[in-house]
C-alpha positions, 0 to 999 in steps of 0.5 A, a space after each residue: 172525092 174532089 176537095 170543094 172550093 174555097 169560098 171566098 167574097 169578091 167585093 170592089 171598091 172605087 178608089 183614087 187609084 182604080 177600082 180595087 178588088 176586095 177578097 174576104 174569107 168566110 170569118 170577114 178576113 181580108 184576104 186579097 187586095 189588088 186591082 181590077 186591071 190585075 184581076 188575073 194576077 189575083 185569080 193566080 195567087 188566090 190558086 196559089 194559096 188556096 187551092 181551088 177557089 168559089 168567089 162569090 160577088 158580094 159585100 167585103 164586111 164594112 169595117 174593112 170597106 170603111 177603113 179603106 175608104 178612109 184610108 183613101 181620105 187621108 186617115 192613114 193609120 186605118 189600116 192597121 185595124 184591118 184583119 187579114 189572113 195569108 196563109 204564105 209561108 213562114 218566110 212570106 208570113 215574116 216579110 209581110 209582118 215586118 211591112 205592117 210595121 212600116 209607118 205611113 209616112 215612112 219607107 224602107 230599102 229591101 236591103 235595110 228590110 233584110 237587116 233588120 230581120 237579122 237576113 242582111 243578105 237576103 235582099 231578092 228574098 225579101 223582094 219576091 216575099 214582097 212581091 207575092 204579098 196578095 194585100 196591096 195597100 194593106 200590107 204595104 208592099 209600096 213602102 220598100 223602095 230601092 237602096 238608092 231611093 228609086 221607085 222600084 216593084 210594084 205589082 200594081 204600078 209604079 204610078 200607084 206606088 208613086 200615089 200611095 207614098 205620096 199620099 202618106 206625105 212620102 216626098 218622091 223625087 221625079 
């Protein structure tokens, strides 16, 4: 017998910076955050991490809506109260922790990553890691730049990635 999909709930939200699809679980959970000009790269890792999935169209739950939102006003630390679950791997799962605890405002090089997880020589492994996150925004991808200071890798573009640093107050050289 064949395995049934996963259910999972698509959402949008308008933002400063596009329209972003929201994917959730059955327990509320956020589990996919990228943006609507992206929603093929979302349906590929959305395969990847859950096999096959049934999105159905409807409300994100409005905690995670909420945050979000004020987020996008200027509320920065929002995020950090929102529940996700990636089931990555361990090595994924690290990364992606690591970069929740970037504060807003901050950013880090790959490399300086690396170090600091005791992997000093694992600056692309940390960079593919950061690069498979399904949670923009919220596991934020946009905070690691490259060592020399320069805006490099983001999935949703680096003028998304300029706009959320300097949304944080990050001051980006042009």
């Amino acid at each position: 017998m064949a395995k049934q999909p996963t259910p999972l709930t698509l959402d949008r939200l308008d933002t400063p910076i596009g329209i972003a699809l929201l994917v959730t679980n059955h327990g509320g959970a956020l589990c996919a955050l990228d943006w609507i000009d992206y929603e093929e790269r979302l349906l590929t890792l959305l395969r990847r991490y859950y096999g096959a999935v049934g999105l159905i169209e409807n409300s994100a739950p409005s905690e995670i809506r909420n945050a979000l939102s004020r987020y996008f006003d200027g509320d920065l630390n929002q995020l950090d109260g929102i529940t996700c679950h990636i089931p990555g791997t361990p090595f994924q799962n690290r990364i992606w922790t690591a970069l929740r605890k970037i504060p807003a405002g901050s950013t880090l090089s790959y490399g300086t990553l690396a170090a600091q997880l005791g992997v000093p020589t694992a600056m692309r492994a940390v960079g593919h890691a950061n690069g498979a996150n399904p949670l923009s925004v919220v596991v934020p991808c946009h905070r690691l730049i490259g060592a020399n200071g320069s805006l490099t890798g983001y999935g949703g573009g680096i003028a998304r990635k300029r706009w959320l640093l300097q949304h944080e107050g990050v001051v980006v050289a042009s």
